[in-house]
ROVO-895960 format. One record per residue: chain; residue in one letter; x, y, z of N, C-alpha, C, CB in turn. Coordinates in steps of 0.02 Angstrom, whole numbers, m for minus. Each point is the difference from the previous one (the first is absolute). Glycine has a CB too. Example, Ala and Ser with C-alpha at 12.3 -4.5 7.8 and 13.67 -1.06 7.14 Angstrom:
<nodes>
A_A_660_m284_390_m45_59_0_45_60_0_m95_m59_62 .
A_S_77_112_m98_42_59_3_m39_55_37_59_m32_m108 .
</nodes>
This chain:
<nodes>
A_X_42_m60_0_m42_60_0_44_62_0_m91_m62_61 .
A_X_82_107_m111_36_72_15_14_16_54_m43_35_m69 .
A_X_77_14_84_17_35_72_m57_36_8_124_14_m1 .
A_X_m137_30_m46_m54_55_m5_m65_m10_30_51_24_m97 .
A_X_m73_m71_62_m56_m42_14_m10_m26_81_19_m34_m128 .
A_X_44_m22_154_m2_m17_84_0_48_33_52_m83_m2 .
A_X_3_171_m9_m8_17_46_m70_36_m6_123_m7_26 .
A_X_m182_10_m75_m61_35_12_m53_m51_17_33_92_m77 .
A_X_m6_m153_77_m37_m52_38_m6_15_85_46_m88_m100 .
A_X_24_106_93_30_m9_87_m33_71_37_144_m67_m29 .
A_X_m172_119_m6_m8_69_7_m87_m21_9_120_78_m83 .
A_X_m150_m108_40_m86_m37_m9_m2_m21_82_m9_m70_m152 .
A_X_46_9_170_m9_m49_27_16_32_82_27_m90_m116 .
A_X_11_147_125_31_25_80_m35_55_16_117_m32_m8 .
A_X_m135_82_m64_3_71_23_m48_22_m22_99_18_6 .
A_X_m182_2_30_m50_47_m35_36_92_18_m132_m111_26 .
A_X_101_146_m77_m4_66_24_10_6_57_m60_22_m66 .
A_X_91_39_95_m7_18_40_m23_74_11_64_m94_7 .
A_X_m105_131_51_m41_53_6_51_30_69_m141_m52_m58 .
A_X_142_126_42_50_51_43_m85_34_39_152_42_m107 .
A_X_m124_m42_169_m52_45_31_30_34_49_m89_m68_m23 .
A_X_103_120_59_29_51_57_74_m38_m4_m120_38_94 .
A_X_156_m49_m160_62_m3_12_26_m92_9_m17_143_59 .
A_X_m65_m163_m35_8_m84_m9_1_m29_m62_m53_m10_92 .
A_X_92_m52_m97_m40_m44_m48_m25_m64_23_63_48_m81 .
A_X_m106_m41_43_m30_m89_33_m16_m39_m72_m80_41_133 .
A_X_94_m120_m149_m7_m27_m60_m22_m72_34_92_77_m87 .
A_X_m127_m110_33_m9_m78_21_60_m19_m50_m148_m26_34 .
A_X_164_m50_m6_65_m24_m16_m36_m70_m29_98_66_99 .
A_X_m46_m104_m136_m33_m87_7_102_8_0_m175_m69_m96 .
A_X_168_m7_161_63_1_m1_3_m81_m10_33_119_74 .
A_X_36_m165_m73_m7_m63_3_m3_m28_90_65_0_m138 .
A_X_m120_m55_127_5_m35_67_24_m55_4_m77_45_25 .
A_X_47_m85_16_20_m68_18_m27_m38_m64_m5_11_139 .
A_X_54_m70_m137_m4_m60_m62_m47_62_m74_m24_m161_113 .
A_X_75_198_m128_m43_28_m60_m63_31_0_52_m76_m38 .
A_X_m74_70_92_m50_71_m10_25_71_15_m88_m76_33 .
A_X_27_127_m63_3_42_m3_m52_59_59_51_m67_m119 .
A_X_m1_109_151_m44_38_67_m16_54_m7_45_m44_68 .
A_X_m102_52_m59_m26_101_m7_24_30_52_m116_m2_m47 .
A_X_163_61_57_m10_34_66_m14_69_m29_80_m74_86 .
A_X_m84_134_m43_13_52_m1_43_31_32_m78_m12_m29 .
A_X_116_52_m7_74_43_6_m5_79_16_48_m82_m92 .
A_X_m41_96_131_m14_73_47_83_23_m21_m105_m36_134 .
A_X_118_93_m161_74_20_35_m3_83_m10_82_m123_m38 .
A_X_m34_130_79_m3_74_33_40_58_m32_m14_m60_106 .
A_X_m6_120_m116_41_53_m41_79_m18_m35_m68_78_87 .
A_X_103_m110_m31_63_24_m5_16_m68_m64_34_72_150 .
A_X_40_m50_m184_22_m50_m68_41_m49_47_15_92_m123 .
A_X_9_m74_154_66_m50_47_m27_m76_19_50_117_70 .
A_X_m8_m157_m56_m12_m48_20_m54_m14_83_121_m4_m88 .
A_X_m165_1_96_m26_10_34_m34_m66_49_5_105_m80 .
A_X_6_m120_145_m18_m62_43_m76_m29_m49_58_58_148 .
A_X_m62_m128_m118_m57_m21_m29_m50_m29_74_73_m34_m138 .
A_X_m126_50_130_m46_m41_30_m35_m57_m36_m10_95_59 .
A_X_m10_m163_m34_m58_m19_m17_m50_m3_19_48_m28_m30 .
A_X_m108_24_34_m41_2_42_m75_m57_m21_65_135_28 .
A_X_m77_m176_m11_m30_m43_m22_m79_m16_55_137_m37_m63 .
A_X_m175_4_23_m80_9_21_m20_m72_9_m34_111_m72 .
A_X_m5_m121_128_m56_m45_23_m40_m46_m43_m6_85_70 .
A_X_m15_m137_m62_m35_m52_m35_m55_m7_27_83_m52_m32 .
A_X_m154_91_m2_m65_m1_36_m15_m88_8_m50_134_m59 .
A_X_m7_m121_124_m18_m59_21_m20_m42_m33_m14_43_68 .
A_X_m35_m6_m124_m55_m39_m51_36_m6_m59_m110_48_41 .
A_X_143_m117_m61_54_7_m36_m33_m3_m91_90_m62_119 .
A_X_m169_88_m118_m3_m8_m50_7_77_m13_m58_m117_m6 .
A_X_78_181_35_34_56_m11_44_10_m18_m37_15_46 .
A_X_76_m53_m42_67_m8_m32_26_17_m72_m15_m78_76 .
A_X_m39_84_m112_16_m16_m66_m26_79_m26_m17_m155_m5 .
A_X_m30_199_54_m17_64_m24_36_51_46_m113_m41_m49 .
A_X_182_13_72_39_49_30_41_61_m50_9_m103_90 .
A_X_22_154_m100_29_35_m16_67_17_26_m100_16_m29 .
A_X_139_9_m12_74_m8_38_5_66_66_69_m52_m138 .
A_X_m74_39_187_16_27_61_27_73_m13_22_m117_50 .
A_X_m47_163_9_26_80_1_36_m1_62_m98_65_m60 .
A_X_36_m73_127_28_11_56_15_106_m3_62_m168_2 .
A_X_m121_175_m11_20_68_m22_49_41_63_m124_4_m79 .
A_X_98_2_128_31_45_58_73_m42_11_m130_45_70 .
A_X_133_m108_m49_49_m18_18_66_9_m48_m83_m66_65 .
A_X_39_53_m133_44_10_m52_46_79_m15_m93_m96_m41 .
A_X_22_140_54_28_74_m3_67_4_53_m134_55_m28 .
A_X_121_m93_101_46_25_48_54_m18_m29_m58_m4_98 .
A_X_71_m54_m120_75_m16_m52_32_35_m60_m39_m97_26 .
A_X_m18_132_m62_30_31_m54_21_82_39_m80_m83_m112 .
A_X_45_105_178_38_58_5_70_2_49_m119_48_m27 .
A_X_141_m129_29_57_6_24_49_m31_m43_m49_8_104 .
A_X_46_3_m165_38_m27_m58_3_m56_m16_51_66_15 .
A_X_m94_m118_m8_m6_m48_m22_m49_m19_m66_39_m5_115 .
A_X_3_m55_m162_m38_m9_m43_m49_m79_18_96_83_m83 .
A_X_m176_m77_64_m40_m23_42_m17_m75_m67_m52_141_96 .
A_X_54_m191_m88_m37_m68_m29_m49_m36_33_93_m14_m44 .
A_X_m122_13_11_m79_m32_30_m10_m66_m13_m58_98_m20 .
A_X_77_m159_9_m29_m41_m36_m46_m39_m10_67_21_2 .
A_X_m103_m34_m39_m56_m46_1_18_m86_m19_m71_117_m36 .
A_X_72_m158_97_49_m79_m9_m59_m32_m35_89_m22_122 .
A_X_m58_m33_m139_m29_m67_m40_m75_m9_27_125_m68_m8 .
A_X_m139_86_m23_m86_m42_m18_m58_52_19_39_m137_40 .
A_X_2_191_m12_m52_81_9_11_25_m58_11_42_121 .
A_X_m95_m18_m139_m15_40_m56_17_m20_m73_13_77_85 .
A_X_49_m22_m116_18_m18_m70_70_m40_24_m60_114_m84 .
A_X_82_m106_128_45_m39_m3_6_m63_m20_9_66_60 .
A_X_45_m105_m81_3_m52_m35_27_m90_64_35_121_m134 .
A_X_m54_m157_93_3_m65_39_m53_m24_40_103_27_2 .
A_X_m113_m94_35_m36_m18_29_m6_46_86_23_m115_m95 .
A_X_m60_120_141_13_14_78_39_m52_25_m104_55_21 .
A_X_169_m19_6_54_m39_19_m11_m16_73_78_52_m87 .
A_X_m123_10_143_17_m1_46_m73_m38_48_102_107_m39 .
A_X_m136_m158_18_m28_m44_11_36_m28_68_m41_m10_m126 .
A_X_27_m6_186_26_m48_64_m31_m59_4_21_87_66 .
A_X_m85_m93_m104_m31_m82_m3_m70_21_57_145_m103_m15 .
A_X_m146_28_54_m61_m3_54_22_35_57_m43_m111_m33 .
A_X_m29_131_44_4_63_57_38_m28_72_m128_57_m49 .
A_X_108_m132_55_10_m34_50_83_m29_m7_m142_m24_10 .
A_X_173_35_m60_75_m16_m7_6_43_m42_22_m112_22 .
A_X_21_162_m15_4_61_m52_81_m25_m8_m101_122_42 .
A_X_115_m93_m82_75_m7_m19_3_72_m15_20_m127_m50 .
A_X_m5_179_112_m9_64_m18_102_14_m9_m157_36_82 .
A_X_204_m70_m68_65_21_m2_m1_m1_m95_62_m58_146 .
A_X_m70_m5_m162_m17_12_m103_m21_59_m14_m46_m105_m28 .
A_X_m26_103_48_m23_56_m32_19_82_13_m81_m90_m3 .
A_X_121_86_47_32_85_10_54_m22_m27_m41_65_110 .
A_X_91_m100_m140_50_m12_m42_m14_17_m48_34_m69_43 .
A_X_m85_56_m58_m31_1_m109_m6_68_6_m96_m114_m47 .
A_X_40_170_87_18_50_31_74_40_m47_m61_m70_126 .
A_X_104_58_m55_57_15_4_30_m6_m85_1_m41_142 .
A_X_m10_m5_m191_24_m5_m55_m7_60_m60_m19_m116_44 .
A_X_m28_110_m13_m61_93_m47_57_61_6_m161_m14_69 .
A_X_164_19_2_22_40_21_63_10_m3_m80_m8_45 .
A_X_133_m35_m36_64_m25_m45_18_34_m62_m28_m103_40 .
A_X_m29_74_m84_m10_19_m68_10_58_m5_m66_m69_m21 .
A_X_29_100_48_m27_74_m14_69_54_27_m153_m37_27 .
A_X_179_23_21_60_25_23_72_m15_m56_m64_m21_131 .
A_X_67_m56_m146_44_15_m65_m11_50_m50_12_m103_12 .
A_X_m58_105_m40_m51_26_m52_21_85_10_m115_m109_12 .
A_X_108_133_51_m7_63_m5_75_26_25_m139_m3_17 .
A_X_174_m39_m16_80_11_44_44_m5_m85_m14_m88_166 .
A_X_m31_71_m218_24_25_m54_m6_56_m29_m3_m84_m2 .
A_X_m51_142_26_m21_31_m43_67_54_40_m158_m42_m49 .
A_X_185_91_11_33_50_m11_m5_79_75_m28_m65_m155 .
A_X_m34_58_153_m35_44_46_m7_m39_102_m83_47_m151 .
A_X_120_m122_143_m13_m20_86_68_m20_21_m126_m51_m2 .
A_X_162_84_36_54_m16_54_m11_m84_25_m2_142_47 .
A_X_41_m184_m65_m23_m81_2_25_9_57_2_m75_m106 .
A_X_13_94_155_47_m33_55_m64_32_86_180_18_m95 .
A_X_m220_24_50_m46_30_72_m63_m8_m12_69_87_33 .
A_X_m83_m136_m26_m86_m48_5_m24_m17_44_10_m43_m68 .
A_X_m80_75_71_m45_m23_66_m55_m45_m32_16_116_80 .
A_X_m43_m164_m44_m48_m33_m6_m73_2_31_98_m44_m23 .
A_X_m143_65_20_m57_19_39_m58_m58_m32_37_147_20 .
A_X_m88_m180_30_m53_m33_m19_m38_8_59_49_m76_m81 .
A_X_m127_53_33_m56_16_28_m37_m61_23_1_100_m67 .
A_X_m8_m152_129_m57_m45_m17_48_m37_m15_m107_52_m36 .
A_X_81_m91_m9_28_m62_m46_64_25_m34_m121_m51_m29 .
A_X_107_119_16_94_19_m19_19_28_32_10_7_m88 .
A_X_m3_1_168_29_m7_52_42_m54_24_m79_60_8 .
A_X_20_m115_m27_48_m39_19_49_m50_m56_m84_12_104 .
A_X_60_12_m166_63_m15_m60_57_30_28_m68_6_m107 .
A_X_46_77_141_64_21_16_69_m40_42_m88_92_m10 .
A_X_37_m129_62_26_m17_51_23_m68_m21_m64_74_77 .
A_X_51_m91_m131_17_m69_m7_55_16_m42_m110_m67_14 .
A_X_116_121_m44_77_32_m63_22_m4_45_m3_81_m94 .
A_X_20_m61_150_29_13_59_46_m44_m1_m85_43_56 .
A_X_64_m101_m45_32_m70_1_61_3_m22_m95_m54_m16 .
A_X_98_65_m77_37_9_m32_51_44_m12_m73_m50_m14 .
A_X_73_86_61_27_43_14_39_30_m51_m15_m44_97 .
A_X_m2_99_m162_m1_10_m68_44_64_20_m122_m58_m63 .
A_X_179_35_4_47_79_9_m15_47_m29_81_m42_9 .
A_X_m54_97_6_m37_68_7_m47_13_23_34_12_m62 .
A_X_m92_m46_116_m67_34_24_40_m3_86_m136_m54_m106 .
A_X_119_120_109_32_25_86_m58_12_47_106_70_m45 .
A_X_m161_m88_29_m50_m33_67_m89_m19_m45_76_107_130 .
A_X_m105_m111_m106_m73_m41_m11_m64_28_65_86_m131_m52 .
A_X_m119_149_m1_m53_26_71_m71_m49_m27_46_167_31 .
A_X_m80_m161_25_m57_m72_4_m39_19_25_49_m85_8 .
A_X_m102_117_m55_m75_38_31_m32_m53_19_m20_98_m72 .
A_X_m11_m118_112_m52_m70_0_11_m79_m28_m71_100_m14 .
A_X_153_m90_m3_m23_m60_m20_m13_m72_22_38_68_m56 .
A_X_m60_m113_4_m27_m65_18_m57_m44_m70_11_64_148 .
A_X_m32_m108_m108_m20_m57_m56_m38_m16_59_95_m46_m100 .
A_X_m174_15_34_m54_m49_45_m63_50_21_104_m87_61 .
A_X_m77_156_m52_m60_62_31_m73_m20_m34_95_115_4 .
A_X_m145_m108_35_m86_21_m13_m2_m71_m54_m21_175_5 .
A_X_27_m235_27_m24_m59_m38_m37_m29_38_83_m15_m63 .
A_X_m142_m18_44_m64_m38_27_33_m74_44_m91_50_m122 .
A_X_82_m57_191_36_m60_27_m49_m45_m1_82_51_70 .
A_X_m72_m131_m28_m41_m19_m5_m71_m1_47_97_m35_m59 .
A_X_m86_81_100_m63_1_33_m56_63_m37_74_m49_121 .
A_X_m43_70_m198_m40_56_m28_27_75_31_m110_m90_m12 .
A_X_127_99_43_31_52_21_75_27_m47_m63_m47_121 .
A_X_62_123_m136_57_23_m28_75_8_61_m103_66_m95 .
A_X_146_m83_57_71_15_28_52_m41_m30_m49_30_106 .
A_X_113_m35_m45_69_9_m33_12_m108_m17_66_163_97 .
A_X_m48_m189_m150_11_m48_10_56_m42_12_m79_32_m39 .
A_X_86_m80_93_37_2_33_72_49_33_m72_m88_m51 .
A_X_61_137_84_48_42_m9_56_m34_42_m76_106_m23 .
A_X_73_m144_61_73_m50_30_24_m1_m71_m37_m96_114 .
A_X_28_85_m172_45_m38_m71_31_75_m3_m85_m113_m89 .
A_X_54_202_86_27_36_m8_52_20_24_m77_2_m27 .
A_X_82_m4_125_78_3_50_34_m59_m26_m42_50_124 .
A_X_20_m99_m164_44_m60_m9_67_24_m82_m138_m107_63 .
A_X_88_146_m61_34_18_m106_43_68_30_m137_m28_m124 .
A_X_100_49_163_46_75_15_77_m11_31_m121_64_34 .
A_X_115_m142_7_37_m18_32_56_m4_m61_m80_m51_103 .
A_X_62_2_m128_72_m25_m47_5_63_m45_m13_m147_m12 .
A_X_m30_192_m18_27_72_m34_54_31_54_m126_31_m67 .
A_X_125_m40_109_40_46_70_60_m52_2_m115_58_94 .
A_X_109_m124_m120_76_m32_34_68_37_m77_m77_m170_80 .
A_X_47_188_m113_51_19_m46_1_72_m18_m7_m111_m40 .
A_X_m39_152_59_m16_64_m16_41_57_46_m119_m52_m39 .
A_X_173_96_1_34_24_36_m5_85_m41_74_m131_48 .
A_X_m117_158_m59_m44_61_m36_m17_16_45_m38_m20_m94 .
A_X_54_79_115_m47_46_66_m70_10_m19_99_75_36 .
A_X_m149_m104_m2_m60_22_m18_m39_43_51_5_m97_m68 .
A_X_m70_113_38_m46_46_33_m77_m37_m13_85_120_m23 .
A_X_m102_m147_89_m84_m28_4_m39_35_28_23_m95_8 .
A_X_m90_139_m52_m55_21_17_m55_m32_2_46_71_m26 .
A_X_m62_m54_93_m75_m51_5_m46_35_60_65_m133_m32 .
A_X_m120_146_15_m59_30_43_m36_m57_39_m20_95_m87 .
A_X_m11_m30_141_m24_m36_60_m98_m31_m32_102_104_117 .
A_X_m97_m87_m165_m65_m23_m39_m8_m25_m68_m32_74_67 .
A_X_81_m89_m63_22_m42_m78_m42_m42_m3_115_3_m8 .
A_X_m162_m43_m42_m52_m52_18_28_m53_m26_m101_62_2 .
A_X_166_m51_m57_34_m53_m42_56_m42_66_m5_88_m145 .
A_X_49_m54_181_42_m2_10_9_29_78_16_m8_m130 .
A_X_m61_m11_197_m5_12_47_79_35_39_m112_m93_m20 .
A_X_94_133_85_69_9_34_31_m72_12_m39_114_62 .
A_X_m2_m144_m35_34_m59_41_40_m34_m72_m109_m29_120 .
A_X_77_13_m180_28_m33_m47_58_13_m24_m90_m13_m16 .
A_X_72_87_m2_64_24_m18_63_12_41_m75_39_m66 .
A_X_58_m20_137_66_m13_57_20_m72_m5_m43_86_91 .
A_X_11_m132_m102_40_m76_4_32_m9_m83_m100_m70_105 .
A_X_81_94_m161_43_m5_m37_66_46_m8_m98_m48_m34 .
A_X_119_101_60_34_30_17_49_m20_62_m81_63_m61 .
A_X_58_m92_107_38_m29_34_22_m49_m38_m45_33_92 .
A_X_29_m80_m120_m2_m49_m15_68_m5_m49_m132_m7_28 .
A_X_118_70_m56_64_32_m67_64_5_26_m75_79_m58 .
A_X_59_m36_94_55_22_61_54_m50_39_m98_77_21 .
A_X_55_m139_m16_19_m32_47_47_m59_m16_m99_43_47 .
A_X_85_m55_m131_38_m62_m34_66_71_m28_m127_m132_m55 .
A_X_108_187_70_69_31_m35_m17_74_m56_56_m147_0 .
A_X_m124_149_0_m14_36_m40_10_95_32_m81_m126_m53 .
A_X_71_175_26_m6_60_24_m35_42_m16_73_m19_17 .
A_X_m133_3_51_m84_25_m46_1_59_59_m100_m134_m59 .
A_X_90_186_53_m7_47_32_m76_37_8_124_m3_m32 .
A_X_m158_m31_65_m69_12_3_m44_49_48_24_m105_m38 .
A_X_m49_115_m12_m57_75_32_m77_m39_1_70_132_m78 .
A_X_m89_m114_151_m62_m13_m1_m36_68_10_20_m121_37 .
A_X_m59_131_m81_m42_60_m15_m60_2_46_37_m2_m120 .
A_X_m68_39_160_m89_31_15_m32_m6_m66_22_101_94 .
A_X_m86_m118_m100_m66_m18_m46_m6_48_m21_m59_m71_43 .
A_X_65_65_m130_4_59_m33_m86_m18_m48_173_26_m3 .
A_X_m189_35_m10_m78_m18_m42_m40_m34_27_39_m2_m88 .
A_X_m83_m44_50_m15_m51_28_14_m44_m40_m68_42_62 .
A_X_145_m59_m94_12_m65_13_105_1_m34_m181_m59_m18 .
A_X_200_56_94_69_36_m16_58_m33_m38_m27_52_100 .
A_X_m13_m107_m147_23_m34_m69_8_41_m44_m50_m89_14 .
A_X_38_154_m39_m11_34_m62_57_35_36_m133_1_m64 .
A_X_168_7_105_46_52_36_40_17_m69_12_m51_141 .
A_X_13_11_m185_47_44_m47_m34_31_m52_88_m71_18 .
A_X_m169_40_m33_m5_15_m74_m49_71_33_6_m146_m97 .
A_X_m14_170_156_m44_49_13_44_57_m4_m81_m64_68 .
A_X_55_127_m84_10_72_m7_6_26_72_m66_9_m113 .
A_X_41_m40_150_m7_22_88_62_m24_23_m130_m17_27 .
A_X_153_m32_m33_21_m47_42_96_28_0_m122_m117_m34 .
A_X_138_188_m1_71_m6_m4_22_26_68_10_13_m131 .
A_X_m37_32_164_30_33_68_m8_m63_51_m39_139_m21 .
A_X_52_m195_5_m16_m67_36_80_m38_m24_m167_m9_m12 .
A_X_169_8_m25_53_m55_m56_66_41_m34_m121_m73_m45 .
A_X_108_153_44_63_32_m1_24_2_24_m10_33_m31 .
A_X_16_m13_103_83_m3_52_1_m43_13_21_77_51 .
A_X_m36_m132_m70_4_m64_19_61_m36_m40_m130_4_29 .
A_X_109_29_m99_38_m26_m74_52_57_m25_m116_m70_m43 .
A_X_124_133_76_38_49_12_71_m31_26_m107_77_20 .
A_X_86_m81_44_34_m41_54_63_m41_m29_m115_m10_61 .
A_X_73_m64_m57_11_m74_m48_59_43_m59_m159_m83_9 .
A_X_146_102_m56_43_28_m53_46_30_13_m70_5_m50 .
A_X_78_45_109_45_26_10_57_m45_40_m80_100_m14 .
A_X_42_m142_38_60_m38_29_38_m51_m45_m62_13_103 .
A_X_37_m24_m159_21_m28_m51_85_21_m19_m137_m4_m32 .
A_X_130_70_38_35_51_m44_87_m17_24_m120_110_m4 .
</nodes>
């Protein structure tokens, strides 16, 4: 095939337009993923031309998994803004089997009653991988100063990258996360399934995970209780991991949305102020 030709294949296949607004740009991307597919995210980056830190920041897997398929690639608007006005360039991605993204849903754990939730925040973690090679090429991101942020279910992809402890990302923050939230048990009642399997997965993410992290979790979380989330955090902590955890007061009414809400930053900024600066 010509040169001409691949590289306007390669230009089709990575890069839509992109739109300038107060000095931003923001573009959707298709980048390559796992085993050959292809990932939608969206690409936030900030005035300046220089090489500039990267965030990722990655989104939740609704309960009703037949939503899945009419998701859109993630904004995270506020949280996102707080990153682009401290020079960071912002990736969103949308993993395997949300929305347009490409491939089967990787991050499946099986039966509620035996979850295999350590897999499924690995497959997770692969997306997210991806997406960090992907953008540690482009011209405009400093490869060596990467943060990792997730929400929910990509919270705890985060925490499971963790594991792997991936060069160039200098810490990982973990809004809520977890696996199993608001599923029907068997007595008909909604909640977490088996969450002993979750301190059990957090455990072995923590025996190899040496990434300074940051865990947010509210006192009214309905996914991801205090008590739950203090035992997976210990739990991290305790095989070796370094989860540095904030337990939050009940935000809204229901202090799961803590990152994707417009309210919720005078809660989660000096918190993530903090965390970063000690990075440095």
């Amino acid at each position: 095939m010509p040169s001409r030709i691949l590289a306007a294949l390669l230009v089709f296949i990575f890069v839509w337009p992109a739109a300038a607004q107060d000095g931003q740009r923001e573009q959707i991307v298709r980048l390559p993923g796992p085993g050959g597919t292809t990932l939608l995210a969206t690409v936030m980056r900030p005035p300046a031309e220089a090489r500039q830190p990267l965030v990722v920041i990655n989104h939740g897997s609704p309960a009703n998994g037949s939503q899945r398929a009419s998701m859109t690639p993630p904004r995270f608007t506020t949280l996102s803004s707080w990153f682009l006005a401290r020079g960071y360039v912002v990736a969103l991605p949308l993993r395997r089997g949300y929305g347009e993204s490409g491939g089967g849903w990787a991050e499946a754990y099986g039966r509620c009653d035996t979850p295999d939730y350590f897999s499924a925040g690995l497959q997770g973690a692969a997306d997210i991988q991806a997406t960090i090679d992907f953008m540690r090429r482009q011209p405009y991101v400093a490869s060596d100063r990467t943060i990792v942020v997730g929400q929910s279910a990509g919270g705890w992809a985060t925490v499971a990258l963790s594991s792997l402890n991936p060069p160039g990302v200098l810490g990982m923050i973990n809004f809520a996360g977890g696996r199993g939230g608001h599923q029907k048990l068997p007595g008909g009642s909604l909640g977490n399934c088996t969450p002993s399997a979750l301190v059990q997965a957090a455990a072995r993410y923590g025996a190899t995970a040496r990434v300074p992290s940051l865990w947010i979790y509210t006192a009214n979380d309905s996914f991801f209780g205090p008590d739950l989330a203090g035992r997976m955090a210990a739990a991290y902590d305790a095989a070796g991991g370094k989860a540095n955890y904030k337990a939050l007061p009940a935000f809204d009414r229901d202090g799961h949305s803590l990152a994707s809400s417009s309210s919720g930053v005078s809660l989660w900024s000096p918190l993530i102020e903090s965390f970063l600066a000690g990075l440095r």
